[in-house]
N, CA, C and O atoms as a Tinker XYZ file with bonds, in Angstrom:
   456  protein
     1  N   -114.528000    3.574000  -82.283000    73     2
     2  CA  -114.886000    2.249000  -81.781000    64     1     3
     3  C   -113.607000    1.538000  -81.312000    63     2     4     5
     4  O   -112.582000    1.646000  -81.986000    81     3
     5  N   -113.625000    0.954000  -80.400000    73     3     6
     6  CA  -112.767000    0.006000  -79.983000    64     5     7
     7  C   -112.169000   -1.103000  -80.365000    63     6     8     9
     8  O   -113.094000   -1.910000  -80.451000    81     7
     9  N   -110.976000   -1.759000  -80.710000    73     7    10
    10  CA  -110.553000   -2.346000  -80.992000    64     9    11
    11  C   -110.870000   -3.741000  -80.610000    63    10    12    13
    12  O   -110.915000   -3.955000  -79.398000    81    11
    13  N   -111.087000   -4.682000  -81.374000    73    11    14
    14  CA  -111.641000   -5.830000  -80.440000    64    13    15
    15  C   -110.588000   -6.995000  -80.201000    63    14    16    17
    16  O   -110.791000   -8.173000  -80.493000    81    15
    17  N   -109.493000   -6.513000  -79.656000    73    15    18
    18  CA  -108.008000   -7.613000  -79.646000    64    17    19
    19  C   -107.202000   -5.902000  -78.889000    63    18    20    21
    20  O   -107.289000   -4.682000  -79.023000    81    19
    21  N   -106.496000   -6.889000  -78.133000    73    19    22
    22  CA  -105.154000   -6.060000  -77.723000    64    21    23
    23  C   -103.498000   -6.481000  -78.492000    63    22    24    25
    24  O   -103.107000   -7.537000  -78.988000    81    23
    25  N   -103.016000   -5.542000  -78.367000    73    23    26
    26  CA  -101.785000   -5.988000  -79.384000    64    25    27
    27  C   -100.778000   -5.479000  -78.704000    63    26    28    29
    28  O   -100.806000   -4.266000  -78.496000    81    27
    29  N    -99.333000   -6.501000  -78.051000    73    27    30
    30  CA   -98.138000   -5.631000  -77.567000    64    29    31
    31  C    -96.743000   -6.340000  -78.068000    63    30    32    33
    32  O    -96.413000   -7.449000  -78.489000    81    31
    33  N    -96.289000   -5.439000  -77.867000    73    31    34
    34  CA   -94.312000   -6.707000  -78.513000    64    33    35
    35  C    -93.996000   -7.297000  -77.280000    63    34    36    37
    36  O    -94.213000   -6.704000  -76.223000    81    35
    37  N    -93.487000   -8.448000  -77.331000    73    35    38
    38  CA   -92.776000   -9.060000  -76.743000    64    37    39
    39  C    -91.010000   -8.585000  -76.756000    63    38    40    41
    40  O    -90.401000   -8.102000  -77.711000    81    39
    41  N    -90.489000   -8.892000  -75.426000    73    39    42
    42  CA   -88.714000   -8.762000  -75.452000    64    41    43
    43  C    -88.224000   -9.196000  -76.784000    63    42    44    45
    44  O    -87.441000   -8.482000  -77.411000    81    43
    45  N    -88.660000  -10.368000  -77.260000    73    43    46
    46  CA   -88.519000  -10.888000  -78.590000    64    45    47
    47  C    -88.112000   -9.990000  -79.894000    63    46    48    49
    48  O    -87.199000  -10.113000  -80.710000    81    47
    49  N    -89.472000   -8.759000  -79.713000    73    47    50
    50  CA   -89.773000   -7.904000  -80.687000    64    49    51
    51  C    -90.825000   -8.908000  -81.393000    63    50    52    53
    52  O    -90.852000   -9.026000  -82.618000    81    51
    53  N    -91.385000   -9.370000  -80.837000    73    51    54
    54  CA   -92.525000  -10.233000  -81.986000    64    53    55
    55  C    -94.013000   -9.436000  -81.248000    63    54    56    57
    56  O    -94.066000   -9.031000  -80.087000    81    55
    57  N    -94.879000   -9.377000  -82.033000    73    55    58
    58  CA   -96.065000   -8.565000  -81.815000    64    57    59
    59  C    -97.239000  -10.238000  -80.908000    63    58    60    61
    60  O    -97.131000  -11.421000  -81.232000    81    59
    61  N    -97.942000   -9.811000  -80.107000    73    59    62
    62  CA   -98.779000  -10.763000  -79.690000    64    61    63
    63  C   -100.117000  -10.035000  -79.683000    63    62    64    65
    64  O   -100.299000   -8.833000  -79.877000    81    63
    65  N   -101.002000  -10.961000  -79.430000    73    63    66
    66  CA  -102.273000  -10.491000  -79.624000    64    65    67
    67  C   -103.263000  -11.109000  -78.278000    63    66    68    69
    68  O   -102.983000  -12.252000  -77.915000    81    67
    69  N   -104.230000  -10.493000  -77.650000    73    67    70
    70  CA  -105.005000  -10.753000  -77.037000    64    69    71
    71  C   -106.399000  -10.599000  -77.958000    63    70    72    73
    72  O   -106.533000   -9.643000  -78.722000    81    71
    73  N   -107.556000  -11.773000  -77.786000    73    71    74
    74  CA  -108.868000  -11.417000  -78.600000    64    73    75
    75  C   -109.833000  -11.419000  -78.171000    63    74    76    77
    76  O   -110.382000  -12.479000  -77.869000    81    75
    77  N   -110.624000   -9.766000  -77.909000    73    75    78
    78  CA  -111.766000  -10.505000  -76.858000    64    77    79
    79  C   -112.715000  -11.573000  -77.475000    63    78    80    81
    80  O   -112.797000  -11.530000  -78.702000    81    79
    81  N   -113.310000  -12.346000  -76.953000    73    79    82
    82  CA  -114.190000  -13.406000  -77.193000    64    81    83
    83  C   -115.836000  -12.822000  -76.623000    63    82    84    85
    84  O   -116.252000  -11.973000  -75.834000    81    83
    85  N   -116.402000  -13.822000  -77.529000    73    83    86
    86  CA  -117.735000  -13.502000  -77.134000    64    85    87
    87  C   -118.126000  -13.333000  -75.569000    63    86    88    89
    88  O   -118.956000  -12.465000  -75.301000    81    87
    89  N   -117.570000  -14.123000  -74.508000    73    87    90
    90  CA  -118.236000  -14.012000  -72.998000    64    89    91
    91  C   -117.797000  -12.659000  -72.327000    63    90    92    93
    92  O   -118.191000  -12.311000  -71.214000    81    91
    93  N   -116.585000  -11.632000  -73.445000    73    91    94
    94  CA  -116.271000  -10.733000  -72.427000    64    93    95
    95  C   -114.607000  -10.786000  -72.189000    63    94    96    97
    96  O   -113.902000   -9.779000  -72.258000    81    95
    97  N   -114.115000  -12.106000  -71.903000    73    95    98
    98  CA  -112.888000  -12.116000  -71.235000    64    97    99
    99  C   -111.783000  -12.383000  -72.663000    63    98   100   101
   100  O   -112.180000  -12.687000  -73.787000    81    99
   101  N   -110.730000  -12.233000  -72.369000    73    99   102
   102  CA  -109.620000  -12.459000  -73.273000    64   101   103
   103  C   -109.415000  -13.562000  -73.585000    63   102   104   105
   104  O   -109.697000  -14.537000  -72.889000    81   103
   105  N   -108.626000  -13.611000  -75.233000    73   103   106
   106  CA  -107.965000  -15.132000  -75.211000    64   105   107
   107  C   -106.738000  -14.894000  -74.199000    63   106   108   109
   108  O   -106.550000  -14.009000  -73.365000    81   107
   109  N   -105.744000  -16.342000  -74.691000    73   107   110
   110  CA  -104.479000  -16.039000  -74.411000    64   109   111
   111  C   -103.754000  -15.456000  -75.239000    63   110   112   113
   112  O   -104.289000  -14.723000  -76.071000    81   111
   113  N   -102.268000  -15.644000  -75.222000    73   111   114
   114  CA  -101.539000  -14.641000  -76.098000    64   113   115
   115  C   -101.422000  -15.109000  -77.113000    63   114   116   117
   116  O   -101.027000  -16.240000  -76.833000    81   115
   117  N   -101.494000  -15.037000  -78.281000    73   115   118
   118  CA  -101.035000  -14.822000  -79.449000    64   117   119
   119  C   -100.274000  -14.426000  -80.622000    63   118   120   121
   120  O   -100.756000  -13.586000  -81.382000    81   119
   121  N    -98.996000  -15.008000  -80.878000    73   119   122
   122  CA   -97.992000  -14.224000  -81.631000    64   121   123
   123  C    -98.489000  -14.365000  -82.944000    63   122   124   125
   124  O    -98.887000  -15.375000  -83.524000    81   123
   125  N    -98.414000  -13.342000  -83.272000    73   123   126
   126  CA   -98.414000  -12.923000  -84.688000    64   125   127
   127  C    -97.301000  -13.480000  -85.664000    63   126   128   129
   128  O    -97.640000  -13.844000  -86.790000    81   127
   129  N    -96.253000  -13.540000  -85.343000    73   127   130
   130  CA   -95.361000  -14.323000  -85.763000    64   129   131
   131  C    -94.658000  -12.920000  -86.600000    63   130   132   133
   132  O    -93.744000  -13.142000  -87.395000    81   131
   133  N    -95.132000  -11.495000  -86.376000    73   131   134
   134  CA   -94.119000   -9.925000  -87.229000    64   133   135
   135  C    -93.676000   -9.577000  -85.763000    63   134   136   137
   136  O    -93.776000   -9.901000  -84.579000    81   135
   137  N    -93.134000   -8.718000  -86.630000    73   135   138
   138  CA   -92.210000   -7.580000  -86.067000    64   137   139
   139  C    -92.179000   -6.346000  -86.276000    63   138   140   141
   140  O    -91.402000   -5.518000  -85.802000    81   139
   141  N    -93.453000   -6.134000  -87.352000    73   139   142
   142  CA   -94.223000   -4.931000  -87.616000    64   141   143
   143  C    -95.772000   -4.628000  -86.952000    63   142   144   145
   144  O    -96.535000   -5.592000  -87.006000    81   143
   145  N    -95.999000   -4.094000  -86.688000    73   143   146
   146  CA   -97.370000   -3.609000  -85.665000    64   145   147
   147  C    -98.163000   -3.557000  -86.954000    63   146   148   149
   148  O    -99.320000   -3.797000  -86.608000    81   147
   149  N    -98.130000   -3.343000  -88.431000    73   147   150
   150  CA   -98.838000   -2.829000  -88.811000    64   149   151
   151  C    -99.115000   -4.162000  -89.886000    63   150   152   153
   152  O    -99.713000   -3.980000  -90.946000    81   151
   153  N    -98.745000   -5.142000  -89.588000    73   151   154
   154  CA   -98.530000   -6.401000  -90.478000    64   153   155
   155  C    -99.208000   -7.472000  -89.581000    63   154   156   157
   156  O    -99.735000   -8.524000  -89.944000    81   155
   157  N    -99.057000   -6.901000  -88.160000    73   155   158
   158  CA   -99.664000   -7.944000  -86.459000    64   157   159
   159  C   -101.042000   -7.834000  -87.175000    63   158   160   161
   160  O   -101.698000   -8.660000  -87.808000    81   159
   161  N   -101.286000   -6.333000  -86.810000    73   159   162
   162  CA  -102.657000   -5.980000  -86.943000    64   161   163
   163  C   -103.742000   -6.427000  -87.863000    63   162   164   165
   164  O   -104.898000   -6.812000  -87.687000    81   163
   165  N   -102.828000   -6.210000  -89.111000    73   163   166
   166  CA  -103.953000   -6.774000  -90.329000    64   165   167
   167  C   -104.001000   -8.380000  -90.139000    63   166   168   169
   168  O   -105.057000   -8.857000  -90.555000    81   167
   169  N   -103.011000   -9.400000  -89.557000    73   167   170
   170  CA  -103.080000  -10.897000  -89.586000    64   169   171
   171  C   -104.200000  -11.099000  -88.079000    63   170   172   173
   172  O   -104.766000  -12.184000  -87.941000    81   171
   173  N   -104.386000  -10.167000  -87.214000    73   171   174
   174  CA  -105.041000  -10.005000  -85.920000    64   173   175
   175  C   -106.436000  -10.228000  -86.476000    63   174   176   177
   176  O   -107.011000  -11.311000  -86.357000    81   175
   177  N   -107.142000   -8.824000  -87.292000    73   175   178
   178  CA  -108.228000   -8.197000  -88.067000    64   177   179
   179  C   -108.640000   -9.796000  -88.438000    63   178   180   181
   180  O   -109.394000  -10.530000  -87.798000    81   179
   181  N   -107.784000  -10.141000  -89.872000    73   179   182
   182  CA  -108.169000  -11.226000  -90.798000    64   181   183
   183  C   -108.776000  -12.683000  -89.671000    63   182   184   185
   184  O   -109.820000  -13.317000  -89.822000    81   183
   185  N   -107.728000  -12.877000  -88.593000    73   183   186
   186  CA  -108.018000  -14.143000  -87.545000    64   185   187
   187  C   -109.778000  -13.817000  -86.937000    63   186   188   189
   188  O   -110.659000  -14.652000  -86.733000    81   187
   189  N   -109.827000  -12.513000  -86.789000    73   187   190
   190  CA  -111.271000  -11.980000  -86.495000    64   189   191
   191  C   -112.316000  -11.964000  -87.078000    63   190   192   193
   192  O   -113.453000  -12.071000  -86.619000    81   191
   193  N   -111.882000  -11.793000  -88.403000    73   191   194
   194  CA  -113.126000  -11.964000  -89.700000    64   193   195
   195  C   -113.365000  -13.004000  -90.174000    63   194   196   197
   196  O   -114.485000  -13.356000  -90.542000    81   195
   197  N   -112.293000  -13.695000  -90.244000    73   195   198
   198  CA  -112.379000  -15.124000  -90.333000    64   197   199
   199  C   -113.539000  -16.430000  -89.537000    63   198   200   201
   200  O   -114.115000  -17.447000  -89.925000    81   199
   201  N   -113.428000  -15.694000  -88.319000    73   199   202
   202  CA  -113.426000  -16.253000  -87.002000    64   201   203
   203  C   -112.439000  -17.640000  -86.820000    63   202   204   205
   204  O   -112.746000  -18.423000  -85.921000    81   203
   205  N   -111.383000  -17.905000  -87.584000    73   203   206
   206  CA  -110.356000  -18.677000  -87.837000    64   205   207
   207  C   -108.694000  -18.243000  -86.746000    63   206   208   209
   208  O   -107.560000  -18.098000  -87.202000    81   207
   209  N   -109.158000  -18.128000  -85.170000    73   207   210
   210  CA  -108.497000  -17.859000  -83.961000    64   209   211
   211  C   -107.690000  -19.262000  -84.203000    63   210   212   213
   212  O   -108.128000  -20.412000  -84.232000    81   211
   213  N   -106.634000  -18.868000  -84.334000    73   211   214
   214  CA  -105.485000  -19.997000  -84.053000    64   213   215
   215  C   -105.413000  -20.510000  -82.425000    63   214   216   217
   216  O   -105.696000  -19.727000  -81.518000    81   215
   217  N   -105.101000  -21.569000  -82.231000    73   215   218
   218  CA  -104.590000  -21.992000  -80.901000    64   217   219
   219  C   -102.821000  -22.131000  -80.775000    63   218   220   221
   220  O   -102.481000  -22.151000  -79.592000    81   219
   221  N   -101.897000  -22.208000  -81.546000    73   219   222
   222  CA  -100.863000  -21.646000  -81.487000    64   221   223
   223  C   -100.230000  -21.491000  -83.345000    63   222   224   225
   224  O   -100.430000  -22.119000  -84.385000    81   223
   225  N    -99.577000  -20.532000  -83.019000    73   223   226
   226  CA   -98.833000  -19.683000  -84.502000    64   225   227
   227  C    -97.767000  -20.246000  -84.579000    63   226   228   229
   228  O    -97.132000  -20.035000  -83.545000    81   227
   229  N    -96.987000  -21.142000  -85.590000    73   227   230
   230  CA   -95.431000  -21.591000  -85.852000    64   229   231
   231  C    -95.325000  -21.998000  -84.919000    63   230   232   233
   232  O    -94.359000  -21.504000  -84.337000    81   231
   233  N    -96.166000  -23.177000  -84.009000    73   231   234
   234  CA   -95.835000  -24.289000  -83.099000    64   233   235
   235  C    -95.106000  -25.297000  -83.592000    63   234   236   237
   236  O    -95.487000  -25.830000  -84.634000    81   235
   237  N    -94.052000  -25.698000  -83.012000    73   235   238
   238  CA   -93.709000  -27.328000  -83.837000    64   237   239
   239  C    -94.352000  -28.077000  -83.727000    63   238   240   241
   240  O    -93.899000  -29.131000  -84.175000    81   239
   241  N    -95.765000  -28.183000  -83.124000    73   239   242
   242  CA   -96.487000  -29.039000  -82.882000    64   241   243
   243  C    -96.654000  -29.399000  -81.328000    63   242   244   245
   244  O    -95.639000  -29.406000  -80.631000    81   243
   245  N    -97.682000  -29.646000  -80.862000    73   243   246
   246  CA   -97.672000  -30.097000  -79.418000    64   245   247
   247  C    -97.653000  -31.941000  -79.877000    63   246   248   249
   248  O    -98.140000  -32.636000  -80.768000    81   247
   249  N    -96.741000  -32.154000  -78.610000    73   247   250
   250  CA   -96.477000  -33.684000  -78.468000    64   249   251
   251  C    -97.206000  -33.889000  -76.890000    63   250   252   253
   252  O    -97.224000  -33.066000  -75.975000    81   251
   253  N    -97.708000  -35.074000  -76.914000    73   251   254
   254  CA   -98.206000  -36.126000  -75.867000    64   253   255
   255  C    -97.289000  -35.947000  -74.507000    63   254   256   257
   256  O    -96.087000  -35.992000  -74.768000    81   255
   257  N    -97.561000  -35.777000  -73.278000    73   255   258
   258  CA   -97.078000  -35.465000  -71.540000    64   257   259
   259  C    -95.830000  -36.201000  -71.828000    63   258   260   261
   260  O    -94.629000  -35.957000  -71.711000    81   259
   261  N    -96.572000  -37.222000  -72.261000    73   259   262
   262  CA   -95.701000  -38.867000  -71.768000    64   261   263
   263  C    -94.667000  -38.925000  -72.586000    63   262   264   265
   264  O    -93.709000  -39.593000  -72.199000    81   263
   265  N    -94.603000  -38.408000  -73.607000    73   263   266
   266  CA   -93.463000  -38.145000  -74.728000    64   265   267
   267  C    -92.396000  -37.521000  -74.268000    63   266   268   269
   268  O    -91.257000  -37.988000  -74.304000    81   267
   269  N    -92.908000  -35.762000  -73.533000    73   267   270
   270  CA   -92.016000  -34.804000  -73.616000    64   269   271
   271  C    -91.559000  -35.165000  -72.420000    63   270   272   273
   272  O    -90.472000  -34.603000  -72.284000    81   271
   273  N    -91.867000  -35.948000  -71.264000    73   271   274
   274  CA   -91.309000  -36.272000  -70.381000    64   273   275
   275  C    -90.395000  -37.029000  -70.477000    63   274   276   277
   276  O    -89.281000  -36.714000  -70.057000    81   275
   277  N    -90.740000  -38.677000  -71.281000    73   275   278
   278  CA   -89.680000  -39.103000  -71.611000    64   277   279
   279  C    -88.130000  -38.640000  -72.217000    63   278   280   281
   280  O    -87.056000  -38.962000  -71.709000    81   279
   281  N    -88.245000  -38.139000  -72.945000    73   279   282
   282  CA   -87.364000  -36.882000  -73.894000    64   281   283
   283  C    -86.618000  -36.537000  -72.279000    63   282   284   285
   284  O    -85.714000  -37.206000  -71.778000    81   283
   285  N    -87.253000  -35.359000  -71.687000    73   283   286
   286  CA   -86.951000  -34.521000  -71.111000    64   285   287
   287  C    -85.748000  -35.240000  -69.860000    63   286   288   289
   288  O    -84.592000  -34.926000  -69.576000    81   287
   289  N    -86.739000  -36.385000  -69.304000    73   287   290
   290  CA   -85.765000  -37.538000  -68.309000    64   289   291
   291  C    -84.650000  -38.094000  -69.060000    63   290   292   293
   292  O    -83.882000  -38.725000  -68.334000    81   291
   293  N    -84.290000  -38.054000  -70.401000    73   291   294
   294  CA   -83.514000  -39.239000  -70.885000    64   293   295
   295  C    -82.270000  -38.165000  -70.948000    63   294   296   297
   296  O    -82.405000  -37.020000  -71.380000    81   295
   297  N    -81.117000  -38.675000  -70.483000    73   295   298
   298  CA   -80.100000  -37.515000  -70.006000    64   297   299
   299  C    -79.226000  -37.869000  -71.657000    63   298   300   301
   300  O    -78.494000  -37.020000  -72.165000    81   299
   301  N    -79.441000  -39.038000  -72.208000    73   299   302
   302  CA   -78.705000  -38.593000  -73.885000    64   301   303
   303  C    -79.943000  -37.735000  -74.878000    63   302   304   305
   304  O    -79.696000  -37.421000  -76.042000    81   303
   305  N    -81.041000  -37.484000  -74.327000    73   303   306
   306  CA   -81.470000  -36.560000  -75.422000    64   305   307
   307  C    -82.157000  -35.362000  -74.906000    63   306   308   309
   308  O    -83.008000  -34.673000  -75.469000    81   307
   309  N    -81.557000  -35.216000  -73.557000    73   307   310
   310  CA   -82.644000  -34.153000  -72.737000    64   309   311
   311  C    -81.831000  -32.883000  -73.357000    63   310   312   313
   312  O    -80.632000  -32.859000  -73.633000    81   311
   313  N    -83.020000  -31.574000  -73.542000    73   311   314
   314  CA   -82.648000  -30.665000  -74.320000    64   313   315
   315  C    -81.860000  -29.523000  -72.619000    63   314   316   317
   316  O    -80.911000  -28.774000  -72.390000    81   315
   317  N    -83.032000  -30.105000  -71.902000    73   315   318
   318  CA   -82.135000  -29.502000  -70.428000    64   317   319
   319  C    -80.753000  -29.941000  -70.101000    63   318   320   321
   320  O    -79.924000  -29.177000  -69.606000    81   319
   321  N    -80.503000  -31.280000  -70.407000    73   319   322
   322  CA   -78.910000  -31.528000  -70.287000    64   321   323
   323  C    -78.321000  -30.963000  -71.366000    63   322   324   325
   324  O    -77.134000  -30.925000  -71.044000    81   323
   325  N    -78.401000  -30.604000  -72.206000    73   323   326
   326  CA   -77.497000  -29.742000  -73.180000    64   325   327
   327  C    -77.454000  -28.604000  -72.688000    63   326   328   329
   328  O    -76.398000  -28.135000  -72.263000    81   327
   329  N    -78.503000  -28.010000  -72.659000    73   327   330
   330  CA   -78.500000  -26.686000  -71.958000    64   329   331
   331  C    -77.410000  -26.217000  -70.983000    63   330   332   333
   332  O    -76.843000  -25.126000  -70.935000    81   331
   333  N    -77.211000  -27.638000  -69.988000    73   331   334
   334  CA   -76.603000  -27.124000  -68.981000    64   333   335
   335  C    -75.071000  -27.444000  -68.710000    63   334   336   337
   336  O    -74.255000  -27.155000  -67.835000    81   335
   337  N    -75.076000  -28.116000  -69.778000    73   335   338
   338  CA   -73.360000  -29.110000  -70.126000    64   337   339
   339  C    -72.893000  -27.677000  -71.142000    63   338   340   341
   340  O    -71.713000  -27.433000  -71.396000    81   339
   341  N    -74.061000  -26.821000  -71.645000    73   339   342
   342  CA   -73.240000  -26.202000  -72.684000    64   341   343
   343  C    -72.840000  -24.969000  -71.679000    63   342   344   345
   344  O    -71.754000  -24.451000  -71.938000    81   343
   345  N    -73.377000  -24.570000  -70.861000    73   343   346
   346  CA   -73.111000  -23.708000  -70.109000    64   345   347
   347  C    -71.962000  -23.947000  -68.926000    63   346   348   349
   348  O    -71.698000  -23.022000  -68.158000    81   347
   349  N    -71.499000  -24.836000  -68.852000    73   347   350
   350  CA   -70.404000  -25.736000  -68.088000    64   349   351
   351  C    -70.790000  -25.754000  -66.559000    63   350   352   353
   352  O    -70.271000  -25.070000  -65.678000    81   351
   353  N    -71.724000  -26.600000  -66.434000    73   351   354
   354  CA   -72.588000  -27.000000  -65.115000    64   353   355
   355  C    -72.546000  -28.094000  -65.175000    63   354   356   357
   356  O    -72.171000  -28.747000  -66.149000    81   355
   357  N    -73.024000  -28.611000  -63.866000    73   355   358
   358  CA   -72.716000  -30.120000  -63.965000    64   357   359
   359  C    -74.027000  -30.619000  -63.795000    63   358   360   361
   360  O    -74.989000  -29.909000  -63.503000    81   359
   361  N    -74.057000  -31.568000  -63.938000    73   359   362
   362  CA   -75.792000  -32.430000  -64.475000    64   361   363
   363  C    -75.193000  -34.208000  -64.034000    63   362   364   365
   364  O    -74.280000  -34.852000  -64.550000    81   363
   365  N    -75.921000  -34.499000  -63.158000    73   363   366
   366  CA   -75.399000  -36.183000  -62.756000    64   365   367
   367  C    -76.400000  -37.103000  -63.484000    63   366   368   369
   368  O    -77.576000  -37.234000  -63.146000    81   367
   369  N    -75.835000  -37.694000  -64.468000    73   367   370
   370  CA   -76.346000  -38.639000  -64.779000    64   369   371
   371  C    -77.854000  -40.023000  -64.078000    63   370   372   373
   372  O    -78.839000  -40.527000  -64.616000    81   371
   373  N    -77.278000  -40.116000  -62.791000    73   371   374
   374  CA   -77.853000  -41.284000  -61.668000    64   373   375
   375  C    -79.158000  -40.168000  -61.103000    63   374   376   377
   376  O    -79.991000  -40.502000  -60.260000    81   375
   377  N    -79.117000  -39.006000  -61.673000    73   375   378
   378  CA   -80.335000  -37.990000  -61.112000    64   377   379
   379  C    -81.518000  -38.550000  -62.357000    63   378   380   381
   380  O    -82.702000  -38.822000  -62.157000    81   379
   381  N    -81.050000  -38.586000  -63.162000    73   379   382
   382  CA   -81.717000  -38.187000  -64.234000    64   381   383
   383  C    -82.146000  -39.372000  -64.344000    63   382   384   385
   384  O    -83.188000  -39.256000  -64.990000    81   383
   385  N    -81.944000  -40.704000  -64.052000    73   383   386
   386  CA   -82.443000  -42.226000  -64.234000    64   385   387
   387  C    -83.380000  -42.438000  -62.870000    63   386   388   389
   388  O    -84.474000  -43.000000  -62.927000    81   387
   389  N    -82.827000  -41.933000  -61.680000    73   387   390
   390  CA   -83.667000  -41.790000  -61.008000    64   389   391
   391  C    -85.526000  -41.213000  -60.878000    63   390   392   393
   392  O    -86.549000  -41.725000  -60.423000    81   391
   393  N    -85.136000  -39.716000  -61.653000    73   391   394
   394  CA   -86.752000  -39.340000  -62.025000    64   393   395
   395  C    -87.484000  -39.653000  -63.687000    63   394   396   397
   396  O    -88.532000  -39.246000  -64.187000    81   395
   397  N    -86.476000  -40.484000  -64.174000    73   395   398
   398  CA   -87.427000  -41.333000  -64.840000    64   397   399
   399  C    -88.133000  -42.151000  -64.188000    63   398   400   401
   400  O    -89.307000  -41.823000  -64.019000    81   399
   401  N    -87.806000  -43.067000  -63.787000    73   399   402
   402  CA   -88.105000  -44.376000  -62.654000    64   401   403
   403  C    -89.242000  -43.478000  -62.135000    63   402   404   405
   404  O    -90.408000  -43.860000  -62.226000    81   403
   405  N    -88.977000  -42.494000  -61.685000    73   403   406
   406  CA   -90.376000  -42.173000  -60.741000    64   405   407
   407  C    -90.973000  -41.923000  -61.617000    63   406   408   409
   408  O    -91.931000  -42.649000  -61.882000    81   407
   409  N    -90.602000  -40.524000  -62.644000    73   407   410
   410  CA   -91.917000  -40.340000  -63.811000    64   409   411
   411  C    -92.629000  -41.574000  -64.187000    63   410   412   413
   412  O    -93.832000  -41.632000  -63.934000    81   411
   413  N    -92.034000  -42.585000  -64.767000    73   411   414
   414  CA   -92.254000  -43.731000  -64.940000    64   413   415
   415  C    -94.243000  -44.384000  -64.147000    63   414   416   417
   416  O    -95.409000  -44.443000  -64.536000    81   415
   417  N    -93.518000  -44.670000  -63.052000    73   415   418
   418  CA   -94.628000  -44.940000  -61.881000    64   417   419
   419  C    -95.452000  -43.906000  -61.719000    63   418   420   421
   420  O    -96.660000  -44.137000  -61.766000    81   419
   421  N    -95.104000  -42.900000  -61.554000    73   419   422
   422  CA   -96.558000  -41.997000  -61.668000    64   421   423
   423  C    -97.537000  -41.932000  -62.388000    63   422   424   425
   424  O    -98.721000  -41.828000  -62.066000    81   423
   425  N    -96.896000  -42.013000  -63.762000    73   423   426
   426  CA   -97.512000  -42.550000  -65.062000    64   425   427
   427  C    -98.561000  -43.691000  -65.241000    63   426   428   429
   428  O    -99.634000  -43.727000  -65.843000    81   427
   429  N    -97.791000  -44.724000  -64.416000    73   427   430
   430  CA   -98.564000  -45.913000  -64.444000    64   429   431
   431  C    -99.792000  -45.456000  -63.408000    63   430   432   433
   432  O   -100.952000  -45.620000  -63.786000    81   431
   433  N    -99.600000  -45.051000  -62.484000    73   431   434
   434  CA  -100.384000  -45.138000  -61.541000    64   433   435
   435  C   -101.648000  -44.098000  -62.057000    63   434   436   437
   436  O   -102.804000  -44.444000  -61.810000    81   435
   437  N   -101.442000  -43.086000  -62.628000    73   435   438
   438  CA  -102.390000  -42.324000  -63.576000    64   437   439
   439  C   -103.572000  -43.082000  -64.441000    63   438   440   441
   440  O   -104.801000  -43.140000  -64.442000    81   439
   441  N   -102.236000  -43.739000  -65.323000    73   439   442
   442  CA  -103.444000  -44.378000  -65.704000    64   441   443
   443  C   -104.347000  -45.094000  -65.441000    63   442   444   445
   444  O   -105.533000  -45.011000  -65.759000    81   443
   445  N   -103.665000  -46.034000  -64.681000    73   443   446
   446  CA  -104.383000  -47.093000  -63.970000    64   445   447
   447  C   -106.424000  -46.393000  -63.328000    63   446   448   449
   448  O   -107.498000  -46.920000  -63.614000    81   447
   449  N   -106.218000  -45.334000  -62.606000    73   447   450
   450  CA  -106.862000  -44.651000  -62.114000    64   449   451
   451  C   -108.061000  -44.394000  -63.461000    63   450   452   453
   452  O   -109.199000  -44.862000  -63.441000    81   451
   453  N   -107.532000  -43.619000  -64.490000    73   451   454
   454  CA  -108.276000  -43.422000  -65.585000    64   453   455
   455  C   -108.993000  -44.236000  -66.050000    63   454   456
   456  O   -109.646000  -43.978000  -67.061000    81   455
């Protein structure tokens, strides 16, 4: 009989999982959060018997658009400006205030609409 989930490693070396679902088609991916195939499998099995399918494994949590954008625009806490200051690139400050300002207004204008 067939397996009812697909299972492959990631570059990582972390095992992921695909699950078929009742209509036929696949979930998305799924990390198992091993590095053993034979440790994926049985936490794969159990998510199946369970019927207790996670939507993500050792997430830090999903945060709000409007959050990670903010974050992301703010050039003292953007994890992209570290990124790229640590790599010795240059990153302009007056960029980064700029597409706030716009993120900003788009935002508004979103909602407004809603």
């Amino acid at each position: 009989m067939a397996k009812p989930y697909l299972i492959f490693k990631a570059h990582t070396g972390i095992y992921y999982a695909q699950i078929c679902l009742a209509d036929g088609t696949l979930s998305n991916n799924k990390s198992t959060g091993c590095r053993n195939r034979t440790e994926a499998e049985c936490i794969v099995m159990e998510w199946i018997v369970t019927g207790n399918i996670p939507a993500r494994v050792g997430s830090k949590g999903s945060i709000p658009i409007e959050d990670f954008l903010e974050k992301f625009w703010d050039y003292d806490k953007s994890p992209y400006v570290r990124e790229k200051l640590g790599k010795k690139r240059s990153i302009h400050r007056p960029v980064f205030t700029g597409f706030l300002v716009l993120q900003e207004n788009a935002l508004q204008k979103l909602l407004v609409k809603m």
